[in-house]
TORTOR-909320 format. One record per atom (N, C-alpha, C): residue in three letters; x, y, z. Coordinates in steps of 0.2 Angstrom, whole numbers, plus 5000, padded with zeros to 4 digits. Layout:
ALAXYZ
...
***
This chain:
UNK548453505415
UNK549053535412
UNK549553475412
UNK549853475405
UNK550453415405
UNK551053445402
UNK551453435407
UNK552153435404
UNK552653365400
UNK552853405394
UNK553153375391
UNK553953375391
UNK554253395396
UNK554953385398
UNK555253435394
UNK555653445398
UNK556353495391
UNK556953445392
UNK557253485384
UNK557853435382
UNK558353425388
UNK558653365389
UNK559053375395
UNK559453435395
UNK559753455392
UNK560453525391
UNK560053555394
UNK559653585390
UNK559253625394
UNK558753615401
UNK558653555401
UNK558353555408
UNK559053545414
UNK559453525412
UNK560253555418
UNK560353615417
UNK560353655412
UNK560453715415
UNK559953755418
UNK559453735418
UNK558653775422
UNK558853755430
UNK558953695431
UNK559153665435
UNK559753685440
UNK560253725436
UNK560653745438
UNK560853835438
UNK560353855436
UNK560253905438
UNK559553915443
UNK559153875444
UNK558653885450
UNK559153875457
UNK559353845457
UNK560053845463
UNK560453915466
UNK560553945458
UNK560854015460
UNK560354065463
UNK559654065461
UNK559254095462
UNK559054115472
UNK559354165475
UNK559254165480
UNK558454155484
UNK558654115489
UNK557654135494
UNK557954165501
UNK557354155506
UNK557454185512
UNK556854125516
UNK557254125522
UNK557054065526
UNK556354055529
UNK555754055525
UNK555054055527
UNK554953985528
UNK554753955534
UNK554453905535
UNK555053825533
UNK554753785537
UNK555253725537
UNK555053675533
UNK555353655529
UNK555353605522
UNK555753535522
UNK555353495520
UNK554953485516
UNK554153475519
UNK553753485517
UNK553153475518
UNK552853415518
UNK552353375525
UNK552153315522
UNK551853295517
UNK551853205514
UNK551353195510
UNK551153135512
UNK550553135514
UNK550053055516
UNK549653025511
UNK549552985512
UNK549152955508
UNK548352955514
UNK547752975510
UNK547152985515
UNK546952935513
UNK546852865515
UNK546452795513
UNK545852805516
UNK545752845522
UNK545152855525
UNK544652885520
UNK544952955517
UNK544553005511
UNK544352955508
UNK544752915502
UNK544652875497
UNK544352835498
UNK544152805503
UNK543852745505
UNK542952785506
UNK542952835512
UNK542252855511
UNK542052885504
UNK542452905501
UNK542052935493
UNK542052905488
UNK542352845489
UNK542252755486
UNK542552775478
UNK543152805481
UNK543752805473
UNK544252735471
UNK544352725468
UNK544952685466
UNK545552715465
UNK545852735466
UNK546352775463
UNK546552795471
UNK547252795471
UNK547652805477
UNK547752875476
UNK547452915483
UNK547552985484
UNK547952995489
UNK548453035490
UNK549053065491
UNK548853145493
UNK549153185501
UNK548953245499
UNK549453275502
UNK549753335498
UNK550353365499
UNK550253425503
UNK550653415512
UNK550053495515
UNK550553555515
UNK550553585512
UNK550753665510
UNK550253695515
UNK549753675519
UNK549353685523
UNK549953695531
UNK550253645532
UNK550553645535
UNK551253685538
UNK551553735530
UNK551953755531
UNK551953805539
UNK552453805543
UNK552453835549
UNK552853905548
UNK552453945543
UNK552654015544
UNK551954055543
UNK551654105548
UNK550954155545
UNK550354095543
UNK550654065546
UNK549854025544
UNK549753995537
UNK550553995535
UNK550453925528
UNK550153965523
UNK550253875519
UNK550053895513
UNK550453905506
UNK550253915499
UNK550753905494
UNK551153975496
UNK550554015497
UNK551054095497
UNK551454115500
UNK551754075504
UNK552354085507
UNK552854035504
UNK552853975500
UNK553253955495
UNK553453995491
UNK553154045487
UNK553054105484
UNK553654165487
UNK553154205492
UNK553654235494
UNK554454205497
UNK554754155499
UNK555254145499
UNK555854155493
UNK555654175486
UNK555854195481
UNK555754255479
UNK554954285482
UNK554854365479
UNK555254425482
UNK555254375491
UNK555554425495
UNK556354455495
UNK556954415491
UNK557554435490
UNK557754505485
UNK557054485479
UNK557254555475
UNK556854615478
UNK556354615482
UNK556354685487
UNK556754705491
UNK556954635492
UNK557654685500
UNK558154715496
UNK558354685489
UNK559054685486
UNK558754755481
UNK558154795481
UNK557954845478
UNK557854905483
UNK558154885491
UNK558254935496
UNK557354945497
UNK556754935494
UNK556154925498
UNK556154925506
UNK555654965506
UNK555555005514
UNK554854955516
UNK554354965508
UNK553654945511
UNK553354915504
UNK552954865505
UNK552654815501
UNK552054825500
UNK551954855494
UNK551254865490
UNK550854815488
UNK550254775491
UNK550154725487
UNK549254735487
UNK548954665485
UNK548254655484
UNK547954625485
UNK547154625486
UNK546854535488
UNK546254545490
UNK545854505491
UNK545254535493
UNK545354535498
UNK544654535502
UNK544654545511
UNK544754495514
UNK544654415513
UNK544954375516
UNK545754335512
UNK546054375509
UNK546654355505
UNK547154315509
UNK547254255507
UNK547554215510
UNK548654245508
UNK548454285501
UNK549154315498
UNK549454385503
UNK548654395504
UNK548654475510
UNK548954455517
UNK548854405518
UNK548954405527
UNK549554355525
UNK549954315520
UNK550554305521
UNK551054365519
UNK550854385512
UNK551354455513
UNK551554485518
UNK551054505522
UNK550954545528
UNK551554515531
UNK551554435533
UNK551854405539
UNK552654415538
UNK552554405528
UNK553254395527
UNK553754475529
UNK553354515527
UNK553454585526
UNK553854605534
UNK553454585538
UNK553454595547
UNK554254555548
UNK554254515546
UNK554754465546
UNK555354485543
UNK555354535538
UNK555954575537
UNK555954635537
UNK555654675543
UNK555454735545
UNK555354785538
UNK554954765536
UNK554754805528
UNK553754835532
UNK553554885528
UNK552854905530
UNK552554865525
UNK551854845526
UNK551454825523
UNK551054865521
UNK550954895515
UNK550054915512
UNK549854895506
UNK549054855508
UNK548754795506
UNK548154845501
UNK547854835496
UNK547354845494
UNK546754785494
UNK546254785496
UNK545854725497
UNK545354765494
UNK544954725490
UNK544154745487
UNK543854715492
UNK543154735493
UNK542554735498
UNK542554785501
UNK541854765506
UNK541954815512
UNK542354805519
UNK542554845519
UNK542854845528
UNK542554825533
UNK542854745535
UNK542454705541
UNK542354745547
UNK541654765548
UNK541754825557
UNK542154745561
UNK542254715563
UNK542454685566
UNK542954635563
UNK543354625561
UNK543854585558
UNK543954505561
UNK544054445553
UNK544054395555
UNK544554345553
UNK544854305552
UNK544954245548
UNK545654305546
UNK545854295538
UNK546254335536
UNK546154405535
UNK545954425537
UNK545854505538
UNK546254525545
UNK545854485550
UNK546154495556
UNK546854485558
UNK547254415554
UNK547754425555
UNK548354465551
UNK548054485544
UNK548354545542
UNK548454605547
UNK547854605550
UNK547954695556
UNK548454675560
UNK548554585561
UNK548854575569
UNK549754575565
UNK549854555559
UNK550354585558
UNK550554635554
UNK550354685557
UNK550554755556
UNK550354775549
UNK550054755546
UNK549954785536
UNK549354845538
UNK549454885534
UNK548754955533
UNK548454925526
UNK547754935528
UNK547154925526
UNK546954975522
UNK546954955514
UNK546555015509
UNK546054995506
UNK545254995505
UNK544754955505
UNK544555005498
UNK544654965491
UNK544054975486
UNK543454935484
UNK542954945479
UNK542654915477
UNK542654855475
UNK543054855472
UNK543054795466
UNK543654775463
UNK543654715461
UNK544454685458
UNK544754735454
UNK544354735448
UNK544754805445
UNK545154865446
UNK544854885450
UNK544954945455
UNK545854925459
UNK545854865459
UNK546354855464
UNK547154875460
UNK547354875455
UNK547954885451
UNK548054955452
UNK547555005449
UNK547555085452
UNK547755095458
UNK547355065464
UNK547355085469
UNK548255075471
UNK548555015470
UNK548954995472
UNK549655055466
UNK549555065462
UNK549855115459
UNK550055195463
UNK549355215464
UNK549255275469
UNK549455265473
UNK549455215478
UNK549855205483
UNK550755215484
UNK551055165478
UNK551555185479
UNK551955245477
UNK551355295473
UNK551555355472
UNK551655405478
UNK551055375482
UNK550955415488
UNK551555405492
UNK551755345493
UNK552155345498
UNK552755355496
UNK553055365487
UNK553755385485
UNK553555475487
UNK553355495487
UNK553155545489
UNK553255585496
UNK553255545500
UNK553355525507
UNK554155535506
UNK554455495501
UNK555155455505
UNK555255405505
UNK554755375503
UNK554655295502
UNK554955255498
UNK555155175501
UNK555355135495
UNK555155085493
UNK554255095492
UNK553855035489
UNK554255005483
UNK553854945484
UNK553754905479
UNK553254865479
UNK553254845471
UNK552254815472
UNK552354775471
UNK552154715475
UNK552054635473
UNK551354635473
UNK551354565466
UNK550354595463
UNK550254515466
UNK549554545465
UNK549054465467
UNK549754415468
UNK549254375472
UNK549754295474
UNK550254295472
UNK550654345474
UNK551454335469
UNK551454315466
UNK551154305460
UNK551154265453
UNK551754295451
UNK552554285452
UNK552754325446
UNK553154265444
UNK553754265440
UNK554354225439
UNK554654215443
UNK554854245449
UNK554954245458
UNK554754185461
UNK554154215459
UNK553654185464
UNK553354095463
UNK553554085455
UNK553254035453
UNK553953965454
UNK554754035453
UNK555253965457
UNK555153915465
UNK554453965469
UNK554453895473
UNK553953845474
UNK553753865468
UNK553453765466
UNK553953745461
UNK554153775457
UNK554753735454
UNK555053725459
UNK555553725465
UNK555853705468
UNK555253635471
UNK554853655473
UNK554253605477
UNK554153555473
UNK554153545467
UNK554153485464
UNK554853445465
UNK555353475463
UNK555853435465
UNK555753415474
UNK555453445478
UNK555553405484
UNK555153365487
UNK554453355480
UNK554053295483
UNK554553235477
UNK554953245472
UNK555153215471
UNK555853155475
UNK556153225477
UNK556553195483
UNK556053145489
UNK555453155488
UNK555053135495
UNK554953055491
UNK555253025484
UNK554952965483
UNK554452975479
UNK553953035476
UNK553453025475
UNK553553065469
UNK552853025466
UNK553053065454
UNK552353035453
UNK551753055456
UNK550953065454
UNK550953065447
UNK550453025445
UNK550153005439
UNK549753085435
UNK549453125443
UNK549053165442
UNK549153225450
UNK549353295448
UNK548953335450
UNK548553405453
UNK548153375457
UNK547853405458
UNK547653495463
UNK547753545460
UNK547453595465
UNK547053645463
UNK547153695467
UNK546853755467
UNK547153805462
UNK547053845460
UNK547253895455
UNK546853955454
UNK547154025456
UNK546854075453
UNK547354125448
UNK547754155453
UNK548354205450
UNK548854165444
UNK548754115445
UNK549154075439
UNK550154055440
UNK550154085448
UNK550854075450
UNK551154005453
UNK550553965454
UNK550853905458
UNK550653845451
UNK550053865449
UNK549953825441
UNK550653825437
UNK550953885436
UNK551853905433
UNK552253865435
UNK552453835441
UNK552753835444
UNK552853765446
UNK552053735447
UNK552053645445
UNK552453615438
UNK552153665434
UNK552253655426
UNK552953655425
UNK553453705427
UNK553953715427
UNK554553655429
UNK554253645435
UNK554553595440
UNK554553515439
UNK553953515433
UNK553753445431
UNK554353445423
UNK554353495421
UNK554553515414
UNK555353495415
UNK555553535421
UNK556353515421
UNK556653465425
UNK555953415428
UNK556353365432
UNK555953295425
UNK555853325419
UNK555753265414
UNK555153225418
UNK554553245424
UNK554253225424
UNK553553235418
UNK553353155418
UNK552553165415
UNK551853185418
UNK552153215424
UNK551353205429
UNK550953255426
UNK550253235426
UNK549753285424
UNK549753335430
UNK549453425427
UNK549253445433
UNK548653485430
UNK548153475433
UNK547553515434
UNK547453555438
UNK547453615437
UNK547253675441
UNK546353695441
UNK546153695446
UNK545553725449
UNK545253785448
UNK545153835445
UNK544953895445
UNK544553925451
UNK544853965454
UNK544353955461
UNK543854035459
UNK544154075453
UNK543854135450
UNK543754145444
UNK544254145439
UNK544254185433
UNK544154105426
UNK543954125420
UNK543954065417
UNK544254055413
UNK544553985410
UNK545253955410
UNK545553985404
UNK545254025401
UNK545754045394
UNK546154105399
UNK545754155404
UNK546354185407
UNK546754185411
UNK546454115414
UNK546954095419
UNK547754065415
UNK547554045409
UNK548153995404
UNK548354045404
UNK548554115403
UNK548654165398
UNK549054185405
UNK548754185412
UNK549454215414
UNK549954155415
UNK549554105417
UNK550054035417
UNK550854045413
UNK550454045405
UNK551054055401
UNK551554115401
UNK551354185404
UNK551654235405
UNK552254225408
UNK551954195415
UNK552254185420
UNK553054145418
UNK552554085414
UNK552854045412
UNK553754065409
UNK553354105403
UNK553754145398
UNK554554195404
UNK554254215407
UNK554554255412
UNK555154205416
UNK554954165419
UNK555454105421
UNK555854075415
UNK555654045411
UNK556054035406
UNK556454065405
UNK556554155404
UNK556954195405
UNK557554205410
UNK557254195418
UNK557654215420
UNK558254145422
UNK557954065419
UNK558354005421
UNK558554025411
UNK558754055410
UNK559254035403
UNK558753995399
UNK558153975397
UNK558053915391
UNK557553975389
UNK557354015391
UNK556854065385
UNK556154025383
UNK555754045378
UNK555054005378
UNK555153925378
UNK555753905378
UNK555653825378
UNK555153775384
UNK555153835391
UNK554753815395
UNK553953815395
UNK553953865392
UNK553053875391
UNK553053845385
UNK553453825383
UNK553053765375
UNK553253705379
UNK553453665382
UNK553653625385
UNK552953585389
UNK552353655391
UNK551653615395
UNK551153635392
UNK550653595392
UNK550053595392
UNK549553625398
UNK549253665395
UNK548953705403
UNK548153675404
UNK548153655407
UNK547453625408
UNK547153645416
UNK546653695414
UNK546153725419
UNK545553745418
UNK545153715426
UNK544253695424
UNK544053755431
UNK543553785427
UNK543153845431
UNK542553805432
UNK542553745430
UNK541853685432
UNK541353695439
UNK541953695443
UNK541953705451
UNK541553755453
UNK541853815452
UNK541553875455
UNK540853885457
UNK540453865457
UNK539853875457
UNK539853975456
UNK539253975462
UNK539154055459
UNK539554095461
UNK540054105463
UNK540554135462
UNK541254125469
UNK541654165467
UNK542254185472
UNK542054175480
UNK542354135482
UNK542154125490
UNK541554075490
UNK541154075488
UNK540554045487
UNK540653985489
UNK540153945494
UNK540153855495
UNK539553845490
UNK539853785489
UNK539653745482
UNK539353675485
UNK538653635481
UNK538753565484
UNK539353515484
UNK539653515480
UNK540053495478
UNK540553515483
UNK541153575484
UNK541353595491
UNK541253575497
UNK540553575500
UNK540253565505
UNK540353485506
UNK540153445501
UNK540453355501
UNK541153365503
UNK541653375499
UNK542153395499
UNK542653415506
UNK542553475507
UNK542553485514
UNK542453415521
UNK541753425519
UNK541553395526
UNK541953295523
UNK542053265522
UNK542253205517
UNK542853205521
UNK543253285521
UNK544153255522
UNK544053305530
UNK543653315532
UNK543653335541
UNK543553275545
UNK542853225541
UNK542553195545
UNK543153125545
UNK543653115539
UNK543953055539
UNK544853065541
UNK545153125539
UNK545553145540
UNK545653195547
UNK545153235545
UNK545353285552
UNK545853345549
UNK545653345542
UNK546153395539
UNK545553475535
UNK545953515535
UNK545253555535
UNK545253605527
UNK544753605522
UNK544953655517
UNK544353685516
UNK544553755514
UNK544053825511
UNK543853825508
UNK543053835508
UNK542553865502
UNK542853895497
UNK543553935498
UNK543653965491
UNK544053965487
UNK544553905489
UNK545153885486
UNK545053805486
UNK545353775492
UNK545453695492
UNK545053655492
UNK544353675494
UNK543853645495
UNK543353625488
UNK543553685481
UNK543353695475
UNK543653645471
UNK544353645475
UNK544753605471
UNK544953525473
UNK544653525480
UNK544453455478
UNK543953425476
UNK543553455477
UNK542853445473
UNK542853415467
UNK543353465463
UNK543753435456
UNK544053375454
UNK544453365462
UNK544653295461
UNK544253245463
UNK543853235466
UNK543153205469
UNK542853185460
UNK542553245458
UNK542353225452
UNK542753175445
UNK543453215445
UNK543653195441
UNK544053125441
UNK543953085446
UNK543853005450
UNK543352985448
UNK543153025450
UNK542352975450
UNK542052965443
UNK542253015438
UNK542052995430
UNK542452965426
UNK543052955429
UNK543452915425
UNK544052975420
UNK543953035421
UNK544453085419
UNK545153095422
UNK545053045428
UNK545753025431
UNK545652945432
UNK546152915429
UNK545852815424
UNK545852815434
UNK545652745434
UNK545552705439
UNK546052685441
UNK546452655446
UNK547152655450
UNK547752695447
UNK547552765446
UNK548052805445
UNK548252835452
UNK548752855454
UNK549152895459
UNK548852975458
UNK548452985463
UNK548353075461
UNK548353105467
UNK548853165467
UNK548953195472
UNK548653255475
UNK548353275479
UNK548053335479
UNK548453365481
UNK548853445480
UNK549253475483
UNK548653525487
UNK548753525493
UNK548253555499
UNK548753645499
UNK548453685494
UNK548853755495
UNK548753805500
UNK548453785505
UNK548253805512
UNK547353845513
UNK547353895516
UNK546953935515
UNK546253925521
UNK546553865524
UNK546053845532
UNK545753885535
UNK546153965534
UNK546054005540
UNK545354055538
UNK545254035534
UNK544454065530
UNK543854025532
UNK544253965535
UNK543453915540
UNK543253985547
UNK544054005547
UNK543454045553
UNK543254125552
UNK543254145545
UNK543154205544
UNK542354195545
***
């Protein structure tokens, strides 16, 4: 994914209306960025690798999803919301921060998760239950939008004042806190040549895009597919995209403004799935860094960036950043 900048007028006023856009205090910012010469040196790259740890954030256990929430959570409170509808499969990383965020401003949590119900709960699942969300278990991804529908019927029925937040807060909300997060690795000194993460719901890929677009940055960014394939993941990208644009004043000028670029290369056999490529990857930045990423997100998506070094798809002494979108807590599920 490449952005092409928007016109300055319009990129001040984007700029100046992401300001006005209320958050809530999740986690302390700015997040670090290291440079790993260890990594890069054992997987015999040339190109200077950088990693951004969103892994790090200190709220529920990290990760981008609570950049996300910090923006989703002001129009639930300001809609008088009682309890928080949302999704994810049964290690959802989006699941167990909602949950945390939800506890945090004394709202209910209820979660749809496709699988089956772990007899014994682990990883994110576990700490879902430990902060307080109830557990609705269907089959299948499909199944989860109904489910979560029913839900909030059930409980407007009750007395209730659900609201639904869908998959990985992908919304317009959700995607201003990586537009704000580019502007604070910007602040940090740092304007990568390249890129690199995870990507499913299409909220954090928006939100690079966004953030590159109105701070007139050229950094490429590549999104990971950790699921679906890339003509779907684009399509919410640019929704999202579309939707942001609207609420910062410039309208489609921001989703014409990037090039979405995303590779389902990665995935191997499917969702969650450890891949060879993953498994180098992983073990690569344990064994040099001491930094830890998942089979089902970070791990896929460095693999990507591993690859795309090493063929020359990212040129040789380019700056590329891996942004680490958390997700560790699925090493102990």
């Amino acid at each position: 994914m490449t952005s092409t900048g928007l016109d300055p007028r319009l990129a001040t006023a984007a700029l100046a209306a992401l300001e006005r856009i209320p958050s809530v205090d999740l986690g302390h910012y700015p997040t670090p960025v290291q440079r790993i010469d260890a990594f890069q040196t054992r997987a015999g790259l040339s190109q200077v690798v950088l990693l951004k740890r969103d892994d790090a954030i200190a709220f529920g256990f990290g990760g981008n999803k609570v950049r996300k929430l910090r923006y989703v959570i002001p129009p639930v409170l300001a809609a008088g919301a009682d309890t928080i509808v949302t999704c994810g499969g049964v290690q959802s990383n989006h699941a167990r921060a909602t949950a945390a965020a939800a506890t945090r401003f004394g709202l209910d949590c209820h979660t749809v998760a496709n699988g089956s119900e772990p007899t014994t709960p682990t990883g994110n699942a576990l700490l879902s239950r430990l902060f307080g969300a109830t557990l609705e278990y269907v089959a299948t991804r499909e199944e989860r939008k109904p489910a979560m529908d029913r839900a909030a019927a059930r409980l407007e029925a009750l007395g209730r004042r659900p609201v639904i937040v869908p998959l990985g807060a992908s919304t317009p909300h959700g995607a201003i806190g990586y537009a704000q997060a580019v502007a604070e690795l910007k602040d940090q000194g740092l304007v990568p040549d390249v890129i690199v993460h995870a990507c499913s719901s299409g909220g954090t890929s928006a939100g690079l895009l966004a953030g590159c677009a109105i701070h007139g940055l050229k950094t490429r960014v590549i999104g990971i597919s950790a699921d679906d394939p890339p003509a779907a993941v684009a399509r919410e990208v640019r929704s999202i995209l579309n939707g942001l644009g609207d609420l910062l004043g410039v309208g489609e000028h921001l989703a014409n403004s990037a090039r979405v670029e995303v590779d389902d290369g990665f995935l191997g056999s499917g969702y969650g799935e450890a891949t060879a490529g993953s498994a180098e990857a992983q073990t690569l930045l344990a064994r040099s860094e001491a930094i830890l990423v998942d089979h089902t997100y970070t791990a896929k998506a460095l693999a990507g960036l591993l690859a795309y070094c090493r063929d020359g798809r990212i040129p040789a002494q380019a700056t590329v950043l891996f942004w680490h979108t958390g997700g560790q807590v699925a090493v102990f599920a």
